[in-house]
N, C-alpha and C positions, 0 to 999 in steps of 0.2 A: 504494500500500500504506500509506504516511503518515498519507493520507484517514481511510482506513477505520479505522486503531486508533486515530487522533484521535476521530472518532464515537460509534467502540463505546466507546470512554472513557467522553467525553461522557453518553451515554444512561446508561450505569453506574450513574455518581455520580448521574445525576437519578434513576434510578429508587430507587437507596440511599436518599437525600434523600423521595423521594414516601413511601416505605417508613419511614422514621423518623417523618413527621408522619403518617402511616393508623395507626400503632401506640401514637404518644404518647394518641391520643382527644383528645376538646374538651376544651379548658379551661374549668373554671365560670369566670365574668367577673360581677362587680355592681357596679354602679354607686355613684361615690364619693359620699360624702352624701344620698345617698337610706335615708331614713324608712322602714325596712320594716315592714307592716301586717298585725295578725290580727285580725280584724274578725270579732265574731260578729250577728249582727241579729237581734234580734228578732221569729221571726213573730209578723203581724197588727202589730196596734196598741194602745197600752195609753196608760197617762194618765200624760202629761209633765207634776211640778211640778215646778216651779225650789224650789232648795235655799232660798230666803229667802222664801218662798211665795207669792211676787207672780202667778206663771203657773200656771195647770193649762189644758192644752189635750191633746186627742188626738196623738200621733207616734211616731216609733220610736224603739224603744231598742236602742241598738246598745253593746257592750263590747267597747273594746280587751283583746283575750286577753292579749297583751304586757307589759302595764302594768296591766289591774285597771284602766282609768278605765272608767268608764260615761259614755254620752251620751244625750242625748233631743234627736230632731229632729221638731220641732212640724210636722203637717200638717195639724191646722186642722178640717179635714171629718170627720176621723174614718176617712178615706182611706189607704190605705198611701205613697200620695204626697202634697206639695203642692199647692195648690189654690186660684188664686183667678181669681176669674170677673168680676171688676170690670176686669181687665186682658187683654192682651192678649198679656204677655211671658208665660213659665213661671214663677213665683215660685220661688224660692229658700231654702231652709229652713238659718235657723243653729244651730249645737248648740248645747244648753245642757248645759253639765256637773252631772252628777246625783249626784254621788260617785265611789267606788274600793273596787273590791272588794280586800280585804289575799291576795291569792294565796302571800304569802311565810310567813304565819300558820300556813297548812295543814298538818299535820304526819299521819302516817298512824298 
């Protein structure tokens, strides 16, 4: 008889317990120092100058929503991607910063 109300104890509290964490729900969880990103991209392809006017090449322009920066990633062909045919790796496109949009400015 000992058994058995040890047991059903037992089971009790776990099912109470199972029953407390079904009812709490997930916890949101984010990761400590991670940069979070709103990224809007540009469709198609438009003409990347560099702010000092050294480059004008075809690439996309992409705007951190977050911050108001803008970027332009050169792809060269005119292509919505990178592009080069002399190689044999994938080339890799660096951003150039194209300015900031003043999003704090806005007023309604």
């Amino acid at each position: 008889m000992g058994t058995r109300l040890y047991t059903n104890a037992i089971l009790t509290v776990l099912a109470a317990l199972l029953a407390v964490i079904a009812f709490r729900g997930p916890v949101p969880v984010e990761a400590a120092g991670q940069r979070s990103f709103d990224l809007w991209i540009e469709p198609g392809v438009t003409s990347v100058r560099s702010p000092d006017g050294q480059m004008q090449v075809q690439g996309k322009m992409v705007v951190d929503r977050l911050t108001g920066d803008i970027w332009g990633f050169p792809t060269g062909a005119g292509g919505p991607y990178p592009v080069d045919s002399t190689s044999a790796t994938p080339p890799v496109s660096k951003p150039v910063y194209l300015g900031k949009f003043d999003f704090a400015s806005m007023k309604k």
